[in-house]
C-alpha positions as CSV (number, residue, x, y, z in Angstrom):
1,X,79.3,60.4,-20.7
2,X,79.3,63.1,-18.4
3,X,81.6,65.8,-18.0
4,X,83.6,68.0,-14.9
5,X,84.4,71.5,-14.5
6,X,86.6,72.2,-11.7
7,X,86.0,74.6,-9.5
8,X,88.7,76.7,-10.8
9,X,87.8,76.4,-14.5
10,X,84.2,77.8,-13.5
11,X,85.9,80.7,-12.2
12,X,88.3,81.4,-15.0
13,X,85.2,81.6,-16.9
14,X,83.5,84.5,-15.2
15,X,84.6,88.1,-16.2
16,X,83.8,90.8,-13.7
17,X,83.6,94.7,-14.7
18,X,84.0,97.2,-12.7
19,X,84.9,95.7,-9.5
20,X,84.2,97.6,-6.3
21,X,84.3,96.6,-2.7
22,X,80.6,96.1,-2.7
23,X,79.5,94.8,-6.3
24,X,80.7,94.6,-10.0
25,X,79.1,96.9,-12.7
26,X,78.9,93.8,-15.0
27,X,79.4,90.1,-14.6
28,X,79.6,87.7,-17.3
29,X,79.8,84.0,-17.7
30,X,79.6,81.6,-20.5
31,X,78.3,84.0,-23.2
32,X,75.5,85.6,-20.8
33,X,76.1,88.9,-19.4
34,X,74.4,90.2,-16.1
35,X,74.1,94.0,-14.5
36,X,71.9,96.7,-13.2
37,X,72.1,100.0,-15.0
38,X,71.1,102.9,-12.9
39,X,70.4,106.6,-14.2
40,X,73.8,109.2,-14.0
41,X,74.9,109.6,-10.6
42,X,74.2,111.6,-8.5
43,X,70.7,111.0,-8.9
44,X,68.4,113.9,-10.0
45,X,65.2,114.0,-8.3
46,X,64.4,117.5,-10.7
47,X,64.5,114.7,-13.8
48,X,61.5,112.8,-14.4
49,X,61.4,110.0,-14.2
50,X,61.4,109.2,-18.4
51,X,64.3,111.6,-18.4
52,X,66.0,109.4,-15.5
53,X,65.0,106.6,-17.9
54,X,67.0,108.2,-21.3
55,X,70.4,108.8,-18.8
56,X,69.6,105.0,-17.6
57,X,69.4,103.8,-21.3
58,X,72.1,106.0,-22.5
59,X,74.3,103.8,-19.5
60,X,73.1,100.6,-20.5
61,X,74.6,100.9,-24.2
62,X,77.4,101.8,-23.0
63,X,78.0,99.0,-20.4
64,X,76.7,96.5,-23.1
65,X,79.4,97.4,-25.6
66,X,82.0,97.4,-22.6
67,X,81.2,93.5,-22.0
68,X,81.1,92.7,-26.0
69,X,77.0,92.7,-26.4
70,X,74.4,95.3,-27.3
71,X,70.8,96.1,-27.1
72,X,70.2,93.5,-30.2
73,X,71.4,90.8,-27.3
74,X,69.5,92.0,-24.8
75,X,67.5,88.5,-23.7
76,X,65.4,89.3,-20.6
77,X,65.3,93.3,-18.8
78,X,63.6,94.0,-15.6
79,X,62.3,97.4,-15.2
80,X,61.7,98.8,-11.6
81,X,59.9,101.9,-10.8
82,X,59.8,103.6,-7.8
83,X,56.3,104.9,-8.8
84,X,53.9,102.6,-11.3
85,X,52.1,105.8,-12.1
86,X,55.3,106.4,-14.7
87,X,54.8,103.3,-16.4
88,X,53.3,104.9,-19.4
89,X,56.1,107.6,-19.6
90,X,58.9,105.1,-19.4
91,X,57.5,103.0,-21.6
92,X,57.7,105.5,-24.4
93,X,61.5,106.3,-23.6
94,X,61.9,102.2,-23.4
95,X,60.0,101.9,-27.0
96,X,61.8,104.7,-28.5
97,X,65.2,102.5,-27.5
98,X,64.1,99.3,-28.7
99,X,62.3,100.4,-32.3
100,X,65.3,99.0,-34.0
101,X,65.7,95.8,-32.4
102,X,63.6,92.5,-31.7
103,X,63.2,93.5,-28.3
104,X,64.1,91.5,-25.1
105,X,61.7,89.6,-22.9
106,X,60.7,92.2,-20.0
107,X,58.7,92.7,-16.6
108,X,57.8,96.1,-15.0
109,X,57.4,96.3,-11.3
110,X,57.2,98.7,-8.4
111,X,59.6,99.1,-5.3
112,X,61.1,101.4,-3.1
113,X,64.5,102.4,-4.5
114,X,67.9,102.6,-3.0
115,X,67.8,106.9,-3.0
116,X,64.2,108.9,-3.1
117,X,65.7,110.9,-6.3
118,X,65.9,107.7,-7.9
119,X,62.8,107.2,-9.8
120,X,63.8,103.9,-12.0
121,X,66.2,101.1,-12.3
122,X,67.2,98.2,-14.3
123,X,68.4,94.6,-14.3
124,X,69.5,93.8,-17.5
125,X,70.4,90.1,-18.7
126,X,72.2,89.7,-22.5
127,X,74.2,87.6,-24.7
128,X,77.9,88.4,-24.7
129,X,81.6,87.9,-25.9
């Protein structure tokens, strides 16, 4: 037997945070949450770019209890940095964070960002209410 979802049950099932013209701060839909956490705007380019990462992390746990989750849901986070040769400084911010938890799945990769004072960036993906 199979089953239907109108198109308009699919949307009453997606919750959207933070609308703006361009983008939502958070989207979720059936129990999965999606966003991108930045570090506090505006960006610092003073701030390393671990301390970019404890403002970025601070802002995630945040915006996971606003959509019902926390880091202990966190499934799958991808970390960009706007420089590789951090890696190793981020990491110990990211470890520092996650030493309580089973952590998520994760990939780390390299790309020019959106500003030049932002030095890292996140795409987070997590279980939800």
């Amino acid at each position: 037997m199979t089953s239907t979802i109108a198109a308009g049950d699919i949307a009453g099932m997606i919750n959207r945070f933070g609308v703006g013209k361009r983008a939502s701060i958070a989207v979720t839909h059936n129990g999965t949450g999606f966003f991108a956490v930045t570090p506090q705007a505006p960006y610092d380019a003073e701030l390393s770019t671990a301390d970019q990462a404890a403002q970025l992390l601070a802002k995630a746990d945040a915006r996971l209890a606003e959509i019902g989750s926390g880091k202990d849901k966190l499934i799958f986070v991808a970390i960009i940095l706007a420089d590789m040769a951090d890696y190793s400084a981020v990491n110990e911010v990211w470890d520092g964070w996650v030493a309580d938890i089973a952590p998520p799945a994760r990939a780390c990769f390299e790309a020019r960002l959106a500003s030049p004072a932002l030095k890292i960036e996140m795409i987070m993906v997590c279980a939800a209410g």
